[in-house]
C-alpha positions as CSV (number, residue, x, y, z in Angstrom):
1,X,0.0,0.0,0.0
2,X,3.0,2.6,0.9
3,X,6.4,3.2,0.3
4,X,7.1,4.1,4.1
5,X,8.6,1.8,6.3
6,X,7.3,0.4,9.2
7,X,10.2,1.9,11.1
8,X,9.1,5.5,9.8
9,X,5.4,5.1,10.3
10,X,6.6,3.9,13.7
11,X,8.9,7.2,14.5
12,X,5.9,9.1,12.4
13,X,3.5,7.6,15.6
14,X,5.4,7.8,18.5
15,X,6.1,12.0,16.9
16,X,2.4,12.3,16.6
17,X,1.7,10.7,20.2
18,X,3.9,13.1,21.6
19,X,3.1,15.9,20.0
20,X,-0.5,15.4,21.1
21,X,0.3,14.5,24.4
22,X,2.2,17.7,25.2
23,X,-0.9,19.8,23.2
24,X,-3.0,18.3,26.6
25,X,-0.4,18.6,29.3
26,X,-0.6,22.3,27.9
27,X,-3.9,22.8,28.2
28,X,-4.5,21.2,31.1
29,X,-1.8,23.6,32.7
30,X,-3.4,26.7,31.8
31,X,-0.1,27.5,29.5
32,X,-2.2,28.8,26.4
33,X,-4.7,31.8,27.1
34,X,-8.3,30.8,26.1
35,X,-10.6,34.0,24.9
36,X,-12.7,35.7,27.5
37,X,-16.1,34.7,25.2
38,X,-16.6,31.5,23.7
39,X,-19.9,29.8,22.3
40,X,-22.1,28.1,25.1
41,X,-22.0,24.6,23.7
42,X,-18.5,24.5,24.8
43,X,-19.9,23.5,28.0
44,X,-21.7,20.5,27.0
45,X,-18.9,19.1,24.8
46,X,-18.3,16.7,28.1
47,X,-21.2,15.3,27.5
48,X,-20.4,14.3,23.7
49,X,-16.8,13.1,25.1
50,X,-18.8,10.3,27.3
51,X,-21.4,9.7,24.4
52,X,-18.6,9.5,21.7
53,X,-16.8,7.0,24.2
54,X,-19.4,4.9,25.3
55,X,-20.3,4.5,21.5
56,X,-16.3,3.5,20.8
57,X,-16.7,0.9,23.6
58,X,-19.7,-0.7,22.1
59,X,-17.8,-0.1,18.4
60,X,-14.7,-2.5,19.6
61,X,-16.4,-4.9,21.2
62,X,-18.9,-5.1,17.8
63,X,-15.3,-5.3,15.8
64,X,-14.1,-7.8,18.2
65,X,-17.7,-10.3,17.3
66,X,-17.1,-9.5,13.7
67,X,-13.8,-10.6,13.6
68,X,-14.0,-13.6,15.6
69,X,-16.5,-14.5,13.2
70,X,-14.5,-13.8,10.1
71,X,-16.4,-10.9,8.8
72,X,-13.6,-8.9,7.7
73,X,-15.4,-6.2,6.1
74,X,-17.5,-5.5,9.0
75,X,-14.3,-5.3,11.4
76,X,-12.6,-2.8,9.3
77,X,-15.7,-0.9,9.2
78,X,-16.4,-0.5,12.7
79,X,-12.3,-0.1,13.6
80,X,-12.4,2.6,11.1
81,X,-15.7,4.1,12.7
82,X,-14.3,4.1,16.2
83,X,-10.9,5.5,15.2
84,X,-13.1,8.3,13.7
85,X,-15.0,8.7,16.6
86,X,-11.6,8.7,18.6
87,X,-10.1,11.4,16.2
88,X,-13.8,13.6,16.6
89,X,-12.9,13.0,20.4
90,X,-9.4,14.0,20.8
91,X,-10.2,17.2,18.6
92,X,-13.5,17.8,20.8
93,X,-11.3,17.3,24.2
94,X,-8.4,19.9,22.9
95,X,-11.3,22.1,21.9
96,X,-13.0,21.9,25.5
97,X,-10.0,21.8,27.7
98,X,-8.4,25.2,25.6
99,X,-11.7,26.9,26.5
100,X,-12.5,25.8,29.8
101,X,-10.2,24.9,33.1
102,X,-10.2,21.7,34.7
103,X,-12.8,20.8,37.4
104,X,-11.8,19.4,40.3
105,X,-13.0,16.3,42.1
106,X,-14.8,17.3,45.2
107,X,-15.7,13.6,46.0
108,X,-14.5,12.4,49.7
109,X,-13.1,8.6,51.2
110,X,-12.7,5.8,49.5
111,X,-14.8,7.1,46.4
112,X,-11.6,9.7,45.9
113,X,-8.7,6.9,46.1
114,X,-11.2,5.5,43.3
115,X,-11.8,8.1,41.1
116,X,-8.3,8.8,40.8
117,X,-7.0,5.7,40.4
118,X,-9.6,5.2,38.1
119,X,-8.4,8.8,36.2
120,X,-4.8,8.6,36.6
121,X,-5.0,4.7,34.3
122,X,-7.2,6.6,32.0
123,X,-4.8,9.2,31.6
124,X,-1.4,6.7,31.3
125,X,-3.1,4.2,28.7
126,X,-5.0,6.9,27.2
127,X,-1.4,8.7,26.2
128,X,0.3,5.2,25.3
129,X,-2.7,4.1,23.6
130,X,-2.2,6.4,20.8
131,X,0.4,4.8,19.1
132,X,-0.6,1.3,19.4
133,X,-3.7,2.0,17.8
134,X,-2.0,4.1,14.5
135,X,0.3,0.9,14.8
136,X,-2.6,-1.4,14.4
137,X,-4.4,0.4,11.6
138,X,-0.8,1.0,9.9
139,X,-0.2,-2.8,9.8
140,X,-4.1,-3.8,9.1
141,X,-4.3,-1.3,5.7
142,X,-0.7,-2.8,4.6
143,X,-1.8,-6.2,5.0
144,X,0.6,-7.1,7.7
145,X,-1.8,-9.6,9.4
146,X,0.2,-11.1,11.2
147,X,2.1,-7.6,13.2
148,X,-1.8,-6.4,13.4
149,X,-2.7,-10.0,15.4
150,X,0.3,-9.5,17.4
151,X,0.1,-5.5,18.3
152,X,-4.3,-5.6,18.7
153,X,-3.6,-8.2,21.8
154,X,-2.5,-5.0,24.0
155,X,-4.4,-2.3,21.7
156,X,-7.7,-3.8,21.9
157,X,-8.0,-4.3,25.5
158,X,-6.1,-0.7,26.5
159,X,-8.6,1.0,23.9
160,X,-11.7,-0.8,25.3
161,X,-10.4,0.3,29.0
162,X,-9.5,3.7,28.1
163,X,-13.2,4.1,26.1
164,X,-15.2,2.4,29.0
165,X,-13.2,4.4,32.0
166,X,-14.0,8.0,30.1
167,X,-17.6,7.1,30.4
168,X,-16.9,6.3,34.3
169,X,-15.0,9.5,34.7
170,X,-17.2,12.0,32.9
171,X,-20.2,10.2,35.4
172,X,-17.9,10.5,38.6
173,X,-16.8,14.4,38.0
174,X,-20.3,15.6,35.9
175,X,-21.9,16.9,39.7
176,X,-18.5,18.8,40.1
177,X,-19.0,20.8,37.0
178,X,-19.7,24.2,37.7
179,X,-21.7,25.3,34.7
């Protein structure tokens, strides 16, 4: 399918991940100055994250039935569907997070220790994610069966986690928002 190298779409990925990674870790830190105004529907773009998530989590696990039962076309379908989604997400996310700060979990006890250890795994598998998945999709549109088999055993099951465990985080920090 290409002339690139696995080896350069591999550097390619992890420059991409990177770059993205730091584009968050900026905006999460307040480095970049939002505008004063902004358009109202900027606060309900949280909701779409979990909605667009959720709807990824059902996506892999429909991929992961089609596959099993050897309807390729359908697998490639809904892998390219939920790495659409996933793109439409990460650009909504950057969007929100420029815009508005963080909110703060004002949960207390155990239900804390929870939510962030529930959080701080999203956060780590959500960053190294990234690359796996471009990895996967590289190797599945160049025919590379065999490296797609091999990398989807730890990008499937870090997706689905990272998908499922936005939806949990969104419906743990939504009564904190203060909009």
């Amino acid at each position: 399918m290409s002339k690139i190298s696995d080896k350069l779409f591999f550097r390619i990925a992890m420059v991409v991940s990177i770059v993205v990674f730091v584009l968050v870790v900026l905006l999460n830190k307040r480095v970049l100055n939002p505008p004063l105004e902004f358009p109202s529907f900027i606060y309900r773009l949280p909701l779409l994250h979990a909605l667009i998530n959720g709807t990824c989590a059902v996506i892999l696990i429909l991929s992961l039935r089609a596959i099993k039962a050897k309807n390729v076309a359908k697998h490639k379908a809904l892998n390219l569907t939920a790495f659409g989604l996933s793109a439409l997400f990460l650009i909504s996310y950057v969007i929100y997070h420029f815009f508005v700060p963080e909110t703060t979990f004002g949960g207390e006890g155990p239900l804390r220790y929870i939510y962030y250890f529930i959080l701080i795994s999203h956060i780590i598998l959500a960053a190294g994610v990234l690359p796996l998945i471009l990895l996967s999709f590289w190797y599945a549109l160049n025919e590379k069966i065999d490296k797609h088999r091999k990398i989807v055993r730890f990008t499937f099951p870090i997706w689905l986690y990272v998908a499922v465990t936005g939806v949990v985080v969104y419906l743990m920090i939504s009564p904190y928002y203060s909009f």
